[in-house]
N, C-alpha and C positions, 0 to 999 in steps of 0.2 A: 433235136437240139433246140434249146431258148431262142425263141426272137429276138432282134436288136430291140425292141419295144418294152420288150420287159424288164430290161436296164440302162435303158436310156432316153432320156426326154427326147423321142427326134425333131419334135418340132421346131427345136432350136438346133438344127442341121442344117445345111443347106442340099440342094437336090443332088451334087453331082457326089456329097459325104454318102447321104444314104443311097443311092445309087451302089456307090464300089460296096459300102457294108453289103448290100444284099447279094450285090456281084458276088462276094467272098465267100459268103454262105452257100452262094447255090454250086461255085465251083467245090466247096468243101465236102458237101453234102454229097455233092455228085460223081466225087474223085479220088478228091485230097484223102478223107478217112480210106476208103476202099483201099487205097492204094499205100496207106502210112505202115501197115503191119509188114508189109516185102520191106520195104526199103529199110525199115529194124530191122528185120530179120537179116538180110543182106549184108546191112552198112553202107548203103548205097546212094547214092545221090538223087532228089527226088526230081529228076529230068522232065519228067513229062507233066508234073505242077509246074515246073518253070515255063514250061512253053506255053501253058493254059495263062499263067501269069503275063506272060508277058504280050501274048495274043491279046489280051484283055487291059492295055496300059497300066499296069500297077505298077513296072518297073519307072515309071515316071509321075507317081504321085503327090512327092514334094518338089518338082523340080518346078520354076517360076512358070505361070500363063505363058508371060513374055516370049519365053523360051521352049512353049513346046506342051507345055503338062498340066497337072491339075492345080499346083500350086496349094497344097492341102500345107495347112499348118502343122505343128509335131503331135499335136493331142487330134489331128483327124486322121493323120498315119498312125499314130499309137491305138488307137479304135478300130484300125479297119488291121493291122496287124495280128489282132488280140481276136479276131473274126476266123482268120488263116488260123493260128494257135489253137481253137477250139478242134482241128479238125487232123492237125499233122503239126505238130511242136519243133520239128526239124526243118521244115519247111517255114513256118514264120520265123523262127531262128535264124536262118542262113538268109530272108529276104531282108530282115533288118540291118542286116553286113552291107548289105548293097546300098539299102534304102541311108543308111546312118551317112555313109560318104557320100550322099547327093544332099542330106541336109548340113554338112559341115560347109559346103560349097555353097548352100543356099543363105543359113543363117552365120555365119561368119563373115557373110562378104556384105553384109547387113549393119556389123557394128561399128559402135561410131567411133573408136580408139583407133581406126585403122587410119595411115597417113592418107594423105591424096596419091602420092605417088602408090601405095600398096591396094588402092583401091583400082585403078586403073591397071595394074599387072590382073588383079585377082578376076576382073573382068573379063579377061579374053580368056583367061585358064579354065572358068567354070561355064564360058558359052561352050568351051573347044567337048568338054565334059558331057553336058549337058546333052551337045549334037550327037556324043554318041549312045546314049542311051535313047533318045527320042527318033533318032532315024535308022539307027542300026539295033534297037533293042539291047544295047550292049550291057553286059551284066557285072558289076563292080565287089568286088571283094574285099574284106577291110581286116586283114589278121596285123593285131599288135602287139601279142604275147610274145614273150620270148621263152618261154618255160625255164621259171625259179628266178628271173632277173624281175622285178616289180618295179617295172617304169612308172608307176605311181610315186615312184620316188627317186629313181637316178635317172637319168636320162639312160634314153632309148640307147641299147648296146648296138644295133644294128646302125652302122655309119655309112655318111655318102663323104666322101672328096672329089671337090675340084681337082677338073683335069680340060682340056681344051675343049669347046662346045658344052661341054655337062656336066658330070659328075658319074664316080663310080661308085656303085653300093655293095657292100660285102657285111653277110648278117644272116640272121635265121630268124625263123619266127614259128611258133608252138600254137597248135592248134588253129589253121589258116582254112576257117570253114571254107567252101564253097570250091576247094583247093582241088585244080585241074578241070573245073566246070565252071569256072567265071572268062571274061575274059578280059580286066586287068584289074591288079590287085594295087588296091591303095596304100601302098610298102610310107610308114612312117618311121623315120631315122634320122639320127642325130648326124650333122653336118659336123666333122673333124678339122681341126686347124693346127698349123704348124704351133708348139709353143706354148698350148691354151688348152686348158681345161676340158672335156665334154660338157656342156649345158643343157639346161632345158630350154634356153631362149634359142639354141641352136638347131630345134626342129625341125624336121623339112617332110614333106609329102608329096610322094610321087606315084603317077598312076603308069604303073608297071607292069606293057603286055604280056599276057600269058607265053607267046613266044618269043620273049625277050631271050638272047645267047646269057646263058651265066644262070638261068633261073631256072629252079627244078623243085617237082613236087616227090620230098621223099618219105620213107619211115610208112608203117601200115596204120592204118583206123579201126579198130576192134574195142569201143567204150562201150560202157555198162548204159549210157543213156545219150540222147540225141544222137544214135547213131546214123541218121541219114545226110549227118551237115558233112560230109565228108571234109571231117577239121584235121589233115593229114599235118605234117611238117615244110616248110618251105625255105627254102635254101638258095642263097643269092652269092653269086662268086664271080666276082668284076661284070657286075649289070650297069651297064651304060644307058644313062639318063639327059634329057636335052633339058632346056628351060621349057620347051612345048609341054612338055609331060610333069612340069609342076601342076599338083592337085591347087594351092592355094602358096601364097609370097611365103618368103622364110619369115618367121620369127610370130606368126598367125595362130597354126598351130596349137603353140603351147599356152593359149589364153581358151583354148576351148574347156578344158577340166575348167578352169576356177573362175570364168566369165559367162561359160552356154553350160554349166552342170548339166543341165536337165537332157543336154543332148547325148550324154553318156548313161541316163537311165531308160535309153529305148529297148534296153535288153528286154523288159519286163511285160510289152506288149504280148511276145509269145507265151510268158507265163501266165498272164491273167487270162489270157484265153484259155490256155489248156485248163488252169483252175475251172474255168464254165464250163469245158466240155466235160472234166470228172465228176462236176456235181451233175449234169444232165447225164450221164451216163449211170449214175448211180440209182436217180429217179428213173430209168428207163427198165432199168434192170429190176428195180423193187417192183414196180407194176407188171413185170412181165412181160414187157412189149418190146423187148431184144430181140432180132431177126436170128432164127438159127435156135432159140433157146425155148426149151417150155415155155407155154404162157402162167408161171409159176405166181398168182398174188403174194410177195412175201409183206406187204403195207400192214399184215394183220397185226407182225409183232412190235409193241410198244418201243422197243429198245431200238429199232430197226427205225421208225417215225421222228425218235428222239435224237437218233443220230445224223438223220437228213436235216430235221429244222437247226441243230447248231453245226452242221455246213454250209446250208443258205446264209446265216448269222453271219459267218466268218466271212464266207463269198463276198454278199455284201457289204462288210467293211472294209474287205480289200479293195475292192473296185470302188467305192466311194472315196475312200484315200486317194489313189490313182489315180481315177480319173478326176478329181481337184488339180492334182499335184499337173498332169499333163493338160490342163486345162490355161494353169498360170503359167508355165513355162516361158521364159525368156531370157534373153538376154542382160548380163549383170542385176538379178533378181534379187532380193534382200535375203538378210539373212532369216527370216523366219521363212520365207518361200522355199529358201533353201534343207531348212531343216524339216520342212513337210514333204520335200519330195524325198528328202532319204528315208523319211519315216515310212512312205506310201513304200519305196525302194524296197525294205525291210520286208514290210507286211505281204509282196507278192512274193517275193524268193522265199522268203521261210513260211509263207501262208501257203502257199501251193503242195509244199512238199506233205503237211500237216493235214490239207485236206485227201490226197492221195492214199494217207496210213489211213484215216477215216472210214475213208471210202471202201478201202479191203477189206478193214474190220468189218464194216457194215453187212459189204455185200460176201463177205464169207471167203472160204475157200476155193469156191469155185472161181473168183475174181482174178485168181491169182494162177491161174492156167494161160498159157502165150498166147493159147488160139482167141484170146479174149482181150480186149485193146485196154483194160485197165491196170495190167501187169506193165504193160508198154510206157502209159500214164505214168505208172508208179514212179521208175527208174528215171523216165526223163524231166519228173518234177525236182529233183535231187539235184540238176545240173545248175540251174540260177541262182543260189548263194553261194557257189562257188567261181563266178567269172568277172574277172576285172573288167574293170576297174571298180565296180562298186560290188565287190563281196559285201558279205553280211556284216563280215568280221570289218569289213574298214569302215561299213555303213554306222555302226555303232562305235567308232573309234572317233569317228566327225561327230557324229551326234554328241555326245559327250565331252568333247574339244569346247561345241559352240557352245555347249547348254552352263558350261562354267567358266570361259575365259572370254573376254575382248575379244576383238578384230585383231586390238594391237598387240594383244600377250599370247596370241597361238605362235607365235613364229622362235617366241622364246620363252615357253613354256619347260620345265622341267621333262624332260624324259633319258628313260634308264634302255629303251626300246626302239629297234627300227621301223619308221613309221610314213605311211601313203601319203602323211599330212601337205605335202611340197605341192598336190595336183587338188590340194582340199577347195572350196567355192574361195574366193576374193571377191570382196566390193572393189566397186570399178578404181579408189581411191588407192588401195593396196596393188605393195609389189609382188609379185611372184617368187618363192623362193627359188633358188639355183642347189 
């Protein structure tokens, strides 16, 4: 596999960033691959990377100094993510589930829209967080599908109501990786009122132990790619919630889509890495230096040379998009930052899958036999333009919002179509739609 040197300036890193990268690599190298072809083949959870992981602090690598961790920014977790991806796609998949609800905790309780009063709630809620992942290793799940409801646009189906001490949650939720091997899931639901509408300002997140009474993991996992996230179904039927087990205050939430964008395109760390491990795989295999395989020179034929250099080409534009885009990252970010990260957004979900066809073509028929990790590659590059909140398909529906209308004319633009537009980026000045 590539060195982190060869696509990235590290001297503008700090020691403990490249640190965990080589951490990543060496656990990759030494595990993570070896061990990525069972747990496809299975469908099975990749248990014994978690324990390597977590032996090793990653499961606390955004969470504040203050509090325990490395305090990495989202572009030195998006980096060291896309490290795990080169080596096991289901595995940096399911650690960014974890990883994303310690950075909603982190950078949310950062921005400056929030009252006095909701900063002071959200403080105790995210040390209480915090302590369990830094002293118990505790592993955090984040499913917010509901399979075919597109809470990119109606508020979240799955509701909580007050009831004395807490609230009860009753909901489901559609592909909940990590599902029966984490151990509490960050359940996001719309809070019900007598009289009143569902909202999106009605949002609420609660961190929901695995053996909560009412909470069950049901339905089987048998997909065609990332099949080691074990993204079963999860099923909530009168789960009782305290205020302890609020993730973050009501009404916080629903400002992360169109205030922290950038924090819903962590998806793309495990793609860009699997992207690097398919083009190092493909150069591994053209020279013949695949363990297990003739030592075959195929570099002789021109067509074979011509198809490597325009997948470095592409590689490297995707990763130079990206890593821009997860470099600017922040909090209420303007509108053209906005539109470079969906852009980067784009170029890794649909770039990955494009360099995968490439890569078969290239490397032949033989590439595409199971006992060979590039079949594996193939299938699971397929899965990142299809996962909300930033599919493809909505990432060019914004795109194309911003590149022709105002701030102030998306909200009442003409459309014939139902559309994700409600959770699209806001400047801090703009309202939220309902």
């Amino acid at each position: 596999m590539s060195e982190i040197e060869t696509y990235y300036d590290i001297s503008k890193f700090s020691n403990d960033h490249i640190k965990m990268l080589r951490l990543a690599n060496e656990l990759g190298k030494n595990g993570f691959s070896e061990r990525a072809a069972e747990y496809d083949k299975s469908a099975t959870f990749p248990q014994q990377n978690y324990q390597e992981l977590a032996d090793n602090g990653f499961l606390k690598l955004v969470v504040p100094k203050e509090n325990g961790g490395f305090g990495f920014s989202l572009a030195e977790y998006a980096t060291i993510g896309a490290e795990i991806g080169k080596y096991c796609g289901a595995t940096a998949l399911t650690f960014n589930m974890h990883t994303s609800s310690m950075l909603w905790s982190r950078f949310m309780y950062e921005m400056p829209n929030l009252t006095v009063q909701q900063k002071k709630e959200f403080q105790k809620m995210r040390e209480k967080q915090f302590k369990n992942v830094v002293e118990q290793n505790a592993l955090y799940s984040q499913p917010i599908s509901e399979g075919g409801n597109n809470w990119t646009s109606d508020p979240i189906k799955t509701n909580c109501v007050k009831v004395d001490g807490g609230w009860v949650i009753n909901g489901f939720k559609k592909f909940a990786s990590l599902a029966g091997h984490c151990d509490y899931y960050s359940i996001v639901c719309t809070e019900h009122f007598p009289n009143k509408a569902p909202s999106h300002e009605d949002t609420m997140d609660f961190a929901v132990h695995k053996d909560s009474p009412g909470l069950s993991v049901v339905g089987e996992w048998d997909p065609m790619g990332m099949r080691g996230t074990s993204s079963m179904d999860l099923l909530m039927k009168d789960v009782f919630v305290s205020e302890k087990d609020l993730m973050m205050p009501p009404g916080v939430f629903s400002k992360t889509l169109p205030h922290w964008p950038a924090m819903m395109a962590t998806l793309t760390p495990s793609y860009m890495g699997q992207a690097q491990g398919i083009y190092d795989y493909t150069v591994k295999y053209l020279k013949g230096e695949l363990e297990g395989l003739p030592p075959i020179d195929r570099r002789v034929y021109p067509t074979k040379r011509a198809s490597v250099g325009k997948m470095y080409q592409q590689l490297t534009s995707m990763r130079v998009q990206w890593f821009s885009a997860m470099m600017e990252a922040q909090g209420f970010p303007n509108k053209h930052q906005v539109m470079r990260l969906y852009c980067a957004h784009i170029a890794v979900m649909d770039g990955v899958q494009e360099l995968a066809a490439l890569a078969i073509r290239t490397c032949g028929g033989q590439s595409m036999l199971r006992s060979l990790p590039l079949e594996r590659m193939y299938r699971d590059s397929r899965c990142g333009a299809l996962m909300l909140p930033y599919t493809s398909e909505i990432m060019e529906d914004y795109l194309s919002v911003m590149s022709l209308y105002e701030n102030e004319e998306i909200d009442h633009m003409p459309s014939d179509t139902v559309s994700a537009r409600t959770s699209m980026w806001r400047p801090d000045t703009a309202p939220i739609s309902s």
